[in-house]
C-alpha positions in Angstrom: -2.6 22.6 -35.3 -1.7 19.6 -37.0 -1.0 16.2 -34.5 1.1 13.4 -35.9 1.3 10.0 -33.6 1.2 6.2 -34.2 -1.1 6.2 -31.9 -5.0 6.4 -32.3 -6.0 6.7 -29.3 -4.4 9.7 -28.3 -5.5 11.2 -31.5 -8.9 9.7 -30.8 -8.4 12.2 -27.5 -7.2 15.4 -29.1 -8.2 16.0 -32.8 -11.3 17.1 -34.0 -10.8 15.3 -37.3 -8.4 12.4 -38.2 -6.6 11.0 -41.3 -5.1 7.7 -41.7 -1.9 7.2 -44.1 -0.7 4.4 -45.5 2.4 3.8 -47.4 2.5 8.0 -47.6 -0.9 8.1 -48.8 -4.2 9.5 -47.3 -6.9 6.5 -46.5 -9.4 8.7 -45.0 -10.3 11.8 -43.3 -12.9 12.7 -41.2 -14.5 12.5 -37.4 -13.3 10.1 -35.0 -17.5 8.8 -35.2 -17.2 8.8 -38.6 -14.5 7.3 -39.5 -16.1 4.4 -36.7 -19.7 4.5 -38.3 -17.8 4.4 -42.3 -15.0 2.0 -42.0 -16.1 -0.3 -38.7 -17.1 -3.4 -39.5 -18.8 -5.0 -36.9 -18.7 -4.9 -32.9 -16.3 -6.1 -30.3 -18.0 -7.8 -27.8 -16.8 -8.5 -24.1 -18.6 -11.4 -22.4 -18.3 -13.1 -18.6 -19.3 -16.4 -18.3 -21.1 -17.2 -14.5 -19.0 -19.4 -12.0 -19.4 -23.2 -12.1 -21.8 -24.8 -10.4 -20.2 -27.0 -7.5 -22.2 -29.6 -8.9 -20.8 -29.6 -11.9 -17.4 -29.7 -11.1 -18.1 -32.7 -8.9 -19.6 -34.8 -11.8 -16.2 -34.2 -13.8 -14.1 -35.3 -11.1 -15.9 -38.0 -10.5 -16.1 -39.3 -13.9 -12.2 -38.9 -13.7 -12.2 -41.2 -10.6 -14.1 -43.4 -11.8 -11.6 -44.1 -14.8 -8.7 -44.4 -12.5 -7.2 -40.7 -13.6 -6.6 -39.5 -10.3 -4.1 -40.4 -7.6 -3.1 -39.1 -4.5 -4.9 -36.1 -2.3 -5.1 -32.3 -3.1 -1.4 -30.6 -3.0 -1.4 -28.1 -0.5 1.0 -25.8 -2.4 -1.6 -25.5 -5.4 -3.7 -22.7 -3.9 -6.6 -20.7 -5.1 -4.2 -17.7 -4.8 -2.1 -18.9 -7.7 -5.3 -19.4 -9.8 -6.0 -15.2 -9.9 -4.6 -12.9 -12.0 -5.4 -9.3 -13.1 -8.0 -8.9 -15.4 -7.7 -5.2 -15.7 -3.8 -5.2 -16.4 -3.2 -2.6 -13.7 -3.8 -4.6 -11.3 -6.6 -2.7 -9.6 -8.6 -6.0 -10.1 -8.4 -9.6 -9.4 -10.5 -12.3 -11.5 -10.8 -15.9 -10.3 -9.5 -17.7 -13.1 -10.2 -21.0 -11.5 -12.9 -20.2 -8.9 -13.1 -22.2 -5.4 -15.6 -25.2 -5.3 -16.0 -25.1 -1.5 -17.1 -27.1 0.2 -17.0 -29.4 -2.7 -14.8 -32.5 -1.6 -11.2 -32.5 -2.4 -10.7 -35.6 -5.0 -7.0 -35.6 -5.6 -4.9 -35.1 -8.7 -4.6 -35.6 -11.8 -1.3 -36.9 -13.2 -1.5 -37.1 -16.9 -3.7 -34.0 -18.2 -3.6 -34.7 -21.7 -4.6 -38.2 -20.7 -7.8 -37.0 -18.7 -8.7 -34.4 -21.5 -8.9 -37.4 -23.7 -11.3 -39.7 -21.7 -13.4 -36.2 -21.5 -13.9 -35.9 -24.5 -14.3 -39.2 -25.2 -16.9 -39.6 -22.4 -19.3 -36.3 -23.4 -22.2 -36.5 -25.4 -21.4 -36.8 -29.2 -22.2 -33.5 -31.0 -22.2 -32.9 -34.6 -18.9 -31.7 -36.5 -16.9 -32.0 -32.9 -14.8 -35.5 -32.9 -13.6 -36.9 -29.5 -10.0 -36.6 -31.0 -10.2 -33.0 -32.4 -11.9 -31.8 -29.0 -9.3 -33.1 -26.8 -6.2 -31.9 -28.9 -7.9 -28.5 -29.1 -8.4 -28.1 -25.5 -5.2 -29.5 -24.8 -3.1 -27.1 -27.1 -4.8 -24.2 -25.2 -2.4 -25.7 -22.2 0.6 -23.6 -22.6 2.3 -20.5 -21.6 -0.1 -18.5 -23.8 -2.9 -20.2 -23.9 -6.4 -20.5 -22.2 -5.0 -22.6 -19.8 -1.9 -20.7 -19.4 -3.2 -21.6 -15.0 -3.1 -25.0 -16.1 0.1 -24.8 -17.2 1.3 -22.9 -14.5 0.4 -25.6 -11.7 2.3 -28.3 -13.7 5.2 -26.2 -13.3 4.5 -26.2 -9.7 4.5 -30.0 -9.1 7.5 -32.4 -10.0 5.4 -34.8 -11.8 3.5 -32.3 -13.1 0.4 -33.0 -11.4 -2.6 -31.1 -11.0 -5.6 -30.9 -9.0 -9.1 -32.4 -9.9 -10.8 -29.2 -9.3 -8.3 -27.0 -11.5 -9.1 -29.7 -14.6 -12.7 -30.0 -14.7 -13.1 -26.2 -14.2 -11.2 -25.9 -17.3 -12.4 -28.4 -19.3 -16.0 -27.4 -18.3 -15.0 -23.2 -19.8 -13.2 -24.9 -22.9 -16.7 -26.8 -23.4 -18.7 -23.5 -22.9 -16.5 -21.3 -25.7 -15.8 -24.5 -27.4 -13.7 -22.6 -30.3 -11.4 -23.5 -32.8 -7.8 -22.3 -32.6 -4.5 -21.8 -34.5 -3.4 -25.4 -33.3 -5.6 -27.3 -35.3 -4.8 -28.5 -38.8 -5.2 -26.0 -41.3 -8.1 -26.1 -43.1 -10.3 -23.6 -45.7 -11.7 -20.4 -43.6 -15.3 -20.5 -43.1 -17.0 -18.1 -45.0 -19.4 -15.3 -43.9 -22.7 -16.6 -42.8 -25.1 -14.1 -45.1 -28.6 -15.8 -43.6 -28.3 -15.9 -39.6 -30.5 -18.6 -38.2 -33.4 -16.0 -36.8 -33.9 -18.4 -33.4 -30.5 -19.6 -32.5 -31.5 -20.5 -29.2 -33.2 -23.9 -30.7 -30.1 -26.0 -29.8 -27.4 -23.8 -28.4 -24.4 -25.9 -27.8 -21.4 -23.2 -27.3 -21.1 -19.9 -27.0 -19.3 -19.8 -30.2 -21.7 -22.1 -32.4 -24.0 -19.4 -30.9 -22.7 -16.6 -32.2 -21.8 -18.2 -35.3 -25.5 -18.9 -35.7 -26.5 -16.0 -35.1 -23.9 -13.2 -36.4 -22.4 -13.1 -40.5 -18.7 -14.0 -38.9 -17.1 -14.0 -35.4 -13.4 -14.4 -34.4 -11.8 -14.2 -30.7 -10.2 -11.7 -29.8 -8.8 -12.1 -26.1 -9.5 -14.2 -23.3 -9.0 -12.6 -20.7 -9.7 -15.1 -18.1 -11.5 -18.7 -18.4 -14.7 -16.9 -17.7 -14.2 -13.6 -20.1 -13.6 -13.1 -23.6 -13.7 -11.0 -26.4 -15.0 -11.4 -29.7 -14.8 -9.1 -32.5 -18.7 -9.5 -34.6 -19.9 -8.5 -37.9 -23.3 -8.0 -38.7 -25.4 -5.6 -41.2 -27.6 -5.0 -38.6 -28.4 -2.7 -35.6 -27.0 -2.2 -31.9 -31.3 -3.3 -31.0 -30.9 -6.6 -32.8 -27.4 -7.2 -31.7 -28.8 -7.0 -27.9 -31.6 -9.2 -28.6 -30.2 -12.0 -29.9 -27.0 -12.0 -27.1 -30.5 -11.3 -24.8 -31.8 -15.0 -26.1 -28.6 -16.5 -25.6 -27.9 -15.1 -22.3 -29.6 -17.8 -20.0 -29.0 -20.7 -21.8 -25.0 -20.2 -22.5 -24.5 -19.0 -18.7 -23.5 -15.5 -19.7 -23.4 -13.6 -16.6 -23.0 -10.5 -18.6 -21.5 -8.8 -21.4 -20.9 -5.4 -23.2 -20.9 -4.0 -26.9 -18.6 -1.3 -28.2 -17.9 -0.2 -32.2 -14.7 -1.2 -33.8 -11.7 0.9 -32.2 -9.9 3.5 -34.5 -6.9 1.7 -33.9 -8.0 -1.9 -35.3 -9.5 0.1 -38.8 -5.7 1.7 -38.7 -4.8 -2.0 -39.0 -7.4 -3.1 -41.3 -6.3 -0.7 -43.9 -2.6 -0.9 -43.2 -2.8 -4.5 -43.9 -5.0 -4.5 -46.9 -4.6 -5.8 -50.2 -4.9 -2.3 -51.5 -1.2 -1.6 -49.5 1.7 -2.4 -52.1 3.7 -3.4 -49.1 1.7 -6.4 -48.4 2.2 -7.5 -52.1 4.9 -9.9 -52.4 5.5 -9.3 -56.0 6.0 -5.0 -55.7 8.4 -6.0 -52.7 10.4 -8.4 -54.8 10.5 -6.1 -57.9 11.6 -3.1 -55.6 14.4 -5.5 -54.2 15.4 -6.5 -57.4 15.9 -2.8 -58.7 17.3 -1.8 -55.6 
């Protein structure tokens, strides 16, 4: 019996052995497991993040008292309720994006978020490579309808100047500090290269979770975020499942990571790999204009 689909996960469930075609020819053939174990490259890695401290949020929102960014008292209509959302997609779970301080004190709102952002970052510690100016534009781009702080964005919405509460801000600014990654926002610049030497005790100064892993893994990208707290990276590595635990095992307490999980490469994201590769003539702008022109 011979299955056809687009999808790999349902032949992932049925066949016994698998090819992948691309542009009408055959890529591979083989084992769901071996096609994993001979074109993978790398891990995905889902990670969780513990809850704030209530401490901590208090120190942000009093350094943005302090500075004269807040005004006003909490808004009643900006509920923890609105800061959940499913982190399943089915709906069969609800993750705190923004999790409840209580009984931390109430310190009012914030009025200007890119304006608060700013002082943040201009008021942490100095850290090497990570300007004031870039840190608070990269944190503030993630304030939109798709980005990390998509809940963010949401409670402006909510508020006809826009305002947001205290708590909400420093909650997010404290997870933005925690991944500290860069994104698509920022200028574009020359991709980093594959580390080939991993520092062998990245736990001498870790900083982020993703200096971290960049320390400690030949290249990581994110994947998803899935809430402020949970993410997913996609890792590559020459070595083992062992070594991979270990070093996410040093990193665990110091970063905060409540827990996390490591699966191989889907057969669906090496379906993509190879459909977009070089090797494809339909990804080569010169074979599509020639075929154009002769059509």
């Amino acid at each position: 019996v011979i299955l056809t689909t687009h999808s790999m996960e349902e032949a992932e469930a049925l066949c016994t052995r698998i090819g992948i075609m691309v542009n009408g020819g055959f890529k591979c053939l083989g084992s769901a497991q071996r096609l994993k174990d001979r074109f993978g490259q790398g891990y995905e890695l889902d990670m969780k993040f513990a809850s704030f401290e209530a401490d901590e949020v208090v120190a942000i929102c009093e350094l943005l008292r302090e500075n004269g960014q807040l005004t006003g008292g909490p808004s009643a209509s900006q509920s923890l309720s609105v800061r959940t959302h499913s982190a399943s997609g089915d709906g069969s779970t609800n993750a705190p994006l923004l999790v409840d301080t209580a009984p931390a004190p109430h310190f009012g709102r914030v009025a200007d978020v890119r304006s608060a952002v700013a002082f943040l970052a201009s008021a942490r510690d100095p850290e090497e490579g990570r300007s004031a100016a870039d840190d608070a534009e990269r944190v503030c781009a993630e304030v939109s309808p798709v980005g990390r702080g998509a809940e963010i964005y949401l409670l402006q919405q909510q508020d006809a100047n826009h305002a947001v509460d205290a708590e909400a801000v420093a909650q997010f600014w404290l997870a933005e500090q925690r991944l500290a990654v860069k994104t698509q926002a920022e200028p574009a610049s020359e991709p980093e290269p594959p580390n080939p030497n991993p520092d062998p005790d990245p736990t001498h100064n870790p900083q982020t979770l993703a200096a971290y892993l960049r320390q400690s893994f030949a290249a990581v990208d994110l994947l998803e975020t899935k809430t402020l707290l949970s993410h997913r990276f996609r890792i590559q590595t020459d070595e083992g499942l062992a070594e991979v635990f270990s070093r996410l095992e040093e990193g665990k307490a110091p970063l905060s990571i409540q827990s996390y999980s490591v699966s191989q490469i889907s057969l669906e994201q090496i379906f993509n790999n190879m459909a977009s590769s070089k090797d494809n003539p339909e990804n080569d702008p010169t074979v599509v204009g020639a075929d154009r022109a002769s059509a």
